[in-house]
N, C-alpha and C positions, 0 to 999 in steps of 0.2 A: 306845309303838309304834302307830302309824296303821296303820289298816285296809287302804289296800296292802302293807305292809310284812308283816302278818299273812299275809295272800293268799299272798305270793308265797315266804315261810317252809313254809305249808299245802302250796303246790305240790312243792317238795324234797323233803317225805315218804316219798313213794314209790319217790322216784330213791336215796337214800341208802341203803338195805337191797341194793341191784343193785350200788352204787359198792364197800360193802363186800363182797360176794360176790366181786364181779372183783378186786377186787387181793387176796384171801384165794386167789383157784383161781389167780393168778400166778405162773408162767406159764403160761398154756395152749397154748404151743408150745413151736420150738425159740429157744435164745439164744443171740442172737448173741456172739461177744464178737471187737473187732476192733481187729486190731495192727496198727500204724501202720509194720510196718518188714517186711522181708521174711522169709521161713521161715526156721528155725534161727539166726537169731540171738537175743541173749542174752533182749531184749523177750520174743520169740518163745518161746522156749523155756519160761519164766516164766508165760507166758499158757498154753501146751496142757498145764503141771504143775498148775495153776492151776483148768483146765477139767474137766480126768480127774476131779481132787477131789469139784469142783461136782457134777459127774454122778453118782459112786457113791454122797456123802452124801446129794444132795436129790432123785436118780430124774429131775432135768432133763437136758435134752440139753443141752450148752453145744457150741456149733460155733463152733470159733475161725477167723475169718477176713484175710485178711493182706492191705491194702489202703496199701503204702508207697509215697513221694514227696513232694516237699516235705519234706524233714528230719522227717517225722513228722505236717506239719500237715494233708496229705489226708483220712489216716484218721481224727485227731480229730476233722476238721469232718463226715467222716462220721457221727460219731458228737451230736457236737453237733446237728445237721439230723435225726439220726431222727425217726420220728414214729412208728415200729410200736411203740411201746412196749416189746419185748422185743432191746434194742439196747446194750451198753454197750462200753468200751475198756480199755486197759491203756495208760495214758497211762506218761507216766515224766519225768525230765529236761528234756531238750531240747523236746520238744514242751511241754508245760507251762509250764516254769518259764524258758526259754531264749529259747526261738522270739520270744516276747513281744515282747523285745529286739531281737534278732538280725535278725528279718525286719521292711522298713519295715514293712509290711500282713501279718498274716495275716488268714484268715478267721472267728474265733474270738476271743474271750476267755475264757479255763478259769476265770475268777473269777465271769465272768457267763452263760454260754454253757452250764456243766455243773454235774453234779450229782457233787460229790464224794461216794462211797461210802465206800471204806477206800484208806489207803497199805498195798503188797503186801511190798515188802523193797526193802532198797538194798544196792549193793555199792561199794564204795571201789575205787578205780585203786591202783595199785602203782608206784611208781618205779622202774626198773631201768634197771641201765646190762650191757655186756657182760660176761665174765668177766676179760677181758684191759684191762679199765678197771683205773686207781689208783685209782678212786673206791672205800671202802669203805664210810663211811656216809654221814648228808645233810648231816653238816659237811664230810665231804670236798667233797664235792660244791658247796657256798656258799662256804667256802675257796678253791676252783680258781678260782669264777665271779667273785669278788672280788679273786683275783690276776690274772686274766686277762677282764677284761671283753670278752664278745660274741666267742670263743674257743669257747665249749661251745656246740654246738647241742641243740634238742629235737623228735623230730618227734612229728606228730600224723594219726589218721587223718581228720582233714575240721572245716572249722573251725566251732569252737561246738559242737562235744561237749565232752562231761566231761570226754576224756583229753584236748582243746585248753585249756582253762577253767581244770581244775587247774593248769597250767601256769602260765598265764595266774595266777592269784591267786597262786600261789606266788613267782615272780620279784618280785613286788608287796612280799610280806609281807616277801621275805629282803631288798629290798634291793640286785638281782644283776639283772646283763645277761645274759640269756642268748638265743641264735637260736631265733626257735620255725620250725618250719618246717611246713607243710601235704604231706599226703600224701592219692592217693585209695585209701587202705585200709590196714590195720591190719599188711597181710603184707609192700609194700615196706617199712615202717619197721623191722620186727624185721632184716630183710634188710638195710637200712643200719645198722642199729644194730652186729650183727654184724660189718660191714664197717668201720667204725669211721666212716661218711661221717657220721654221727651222734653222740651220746652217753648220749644219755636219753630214755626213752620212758614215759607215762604210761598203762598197761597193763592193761585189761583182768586181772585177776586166771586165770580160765579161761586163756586165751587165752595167757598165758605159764607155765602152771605145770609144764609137760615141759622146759622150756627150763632154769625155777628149779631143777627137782626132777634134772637131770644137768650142772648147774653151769654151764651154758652161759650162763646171765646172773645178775647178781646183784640182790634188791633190797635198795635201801634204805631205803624206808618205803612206809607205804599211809595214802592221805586221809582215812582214817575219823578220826572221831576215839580211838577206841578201836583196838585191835589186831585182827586180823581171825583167825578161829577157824583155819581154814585153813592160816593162815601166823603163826603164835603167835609166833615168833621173830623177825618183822620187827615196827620201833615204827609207831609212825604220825609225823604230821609233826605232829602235837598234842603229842604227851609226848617231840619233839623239840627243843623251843626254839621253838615257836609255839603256843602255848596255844590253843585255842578253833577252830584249824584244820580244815577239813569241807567237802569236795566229792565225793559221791559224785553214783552214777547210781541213782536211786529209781524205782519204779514204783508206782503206784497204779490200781484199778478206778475208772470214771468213766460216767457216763451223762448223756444230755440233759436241759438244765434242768427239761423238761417233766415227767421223770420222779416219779412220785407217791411223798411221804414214806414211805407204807407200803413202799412196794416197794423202795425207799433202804435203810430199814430192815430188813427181809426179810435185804435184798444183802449189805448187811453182816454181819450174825450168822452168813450161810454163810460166809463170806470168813474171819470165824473162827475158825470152827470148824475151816474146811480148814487157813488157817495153823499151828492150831494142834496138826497130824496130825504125828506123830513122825519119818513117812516124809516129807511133806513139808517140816518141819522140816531133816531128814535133807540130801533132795536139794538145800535153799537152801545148806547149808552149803558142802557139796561142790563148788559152782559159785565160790563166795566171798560168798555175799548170806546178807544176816541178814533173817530176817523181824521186819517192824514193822507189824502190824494196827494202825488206827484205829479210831474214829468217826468218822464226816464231819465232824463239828465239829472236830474235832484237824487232819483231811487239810484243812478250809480253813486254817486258822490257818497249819499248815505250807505251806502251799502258797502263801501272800500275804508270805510272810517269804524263801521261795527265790525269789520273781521279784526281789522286792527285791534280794538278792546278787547274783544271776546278771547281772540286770540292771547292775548296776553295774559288774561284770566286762567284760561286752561294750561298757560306756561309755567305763571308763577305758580298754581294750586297743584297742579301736579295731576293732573285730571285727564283719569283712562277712561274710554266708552265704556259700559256695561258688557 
């Protein structure tokens, strides 16, 4: 080692003692945490379950802030561009793993651009069709699309979401022509589905479960790969006759690259701790989401392996943003 080299090692001394004190008293304010989509929805609601946690376990303030537009990619480039240090997201799906593909240009890469913390939970979509549908299960349902090619429509609330995507991979995997159709929102499609102008709708779990639970729709499976705690009695479209099948909508905490390991670190072990709270446990269930805490090292790996799928999804389907 040369005598500048030495010098300039001497001079770090004193800076190093101050570097660990700041990120040990981290936070020294409020945190931000900010959803890419608008109040009460599903993100939403996830992220202020999420935030209640943080606060009562670690005494921090977390103020969840709701900054949607662009399919999701505003708020994470919000979030990617902080500089206050006390700045992170509740990324998920689309914006992540989706967007990538889907839009020529975002402003973002979630590979290079952020700092994966933990994945939060995922929820799988649900298949259903009306009550007064033949369809009883998802053989029925690839039987019909097989006797009757591009006969059975599906709609979807906006394209390049999960409940478009799943669709999307499914028709692929079965084999089957089916109409996908674009809707803007979630409530004309139940409304057509009812009406029978539709036949299949890939569902939000939440969001149909008064419909399931007074037999006004029926499902026939859900994307997970596993069965979903919620809905015990519906298969999934994995232990259907499609082995290895899996599109849900996941969420993960995310902060900017800049973000310092400790604090990464710190991030995660709340994250947790909170997942791991029986109540909140409790409330993921109830919604239809299973919690899945990481490591950052797990939330990159998984996260470089869903661009890959998704991506491929919006390549073969031919799938332009809205």
């Amino acid at each position: 080692m040369n005598r500048r080299t030495l010098l300039q090692a001497a001079a770090l001394l004193p800076v190093l003692p101050r570097l660990a004190q700041a990120e040990a008293a981290w936070p020294d304010r409020p945190l931000r945490m900010i959803v890419p989509y608008p109040p009460a929805g599903g993100t939403d609601v996830v992220a202020r379950e999420l935030a209640q946690r943080l606060t009562a376990n670690t005494g921090w303030n977390v103020v969840v802030e709701n900054r949607p537009g662009a399919g999701g990619n505003i708020g994470i480039d919000a979030v990617a561009t902080a500089r206050d240090g006390h700045t992170i997201g509740l990324g998920q799906t689309s914006n992540l793993a989706i967007n990538p593909t889907l839009y020529p240009t975002i402003p973002y890469q979630p590979l290079r651009d952020l700092s994966l913390i933990s994945l939060v939970a995922s929820q799988p979509n649900v298949l259903v069709v009306a009550k007064a549908s033949p369809m009883k299960t998802l053989s029925d349902l690839v039987r019909t699309a097989k006797a009757r090619p591009g006969a059975l429509t599906a709609g979807h609330p906006g394209s390049g979401t999960v409940g478009h995507l799943s669709v999307e991979m499914f028709v692929r995997r079965a084999e089957i022509d089916i109409v996908i159709v674009p809707y803007r929102g979630a409530g004309q499609v139940m409304t057509d589905l009812m009406a029978d102008r539709i036949q299949i709708y890939s569902a939000n779990p939440l969001a149909v479960r008064g419909m399931l639970d007074s037999g006004d729709m029926r499902a026939l499976a859900v994307t997970s790969l596993d069965r979903l705690p919620s809905l015990p009695e519906v298969p999934s479209i994995a232990e259907s006759g499609y082995p290895g099948f899996e599109a849900v909508n996941w969420t993960g905490v995310v902060g900017p690259a800049s973000m310092p390991a400790a604090v990464v670190t710190k991030l995660n072990a709340e994250i947790g701790k909170a997942l791991a709270l029986p109540a909140m446990r409790e409330r993921l269930t109830t919604e239809g989401s299973t919690p899945m805490p990481s490591t950052p090292e797990r939330f990159r790996e998984f996260l470089t392996a869903e661009i890959e799928k998704w991506g491929q999804v919006v390549r073969d389907g031919k799938v332009q943003a809205d």
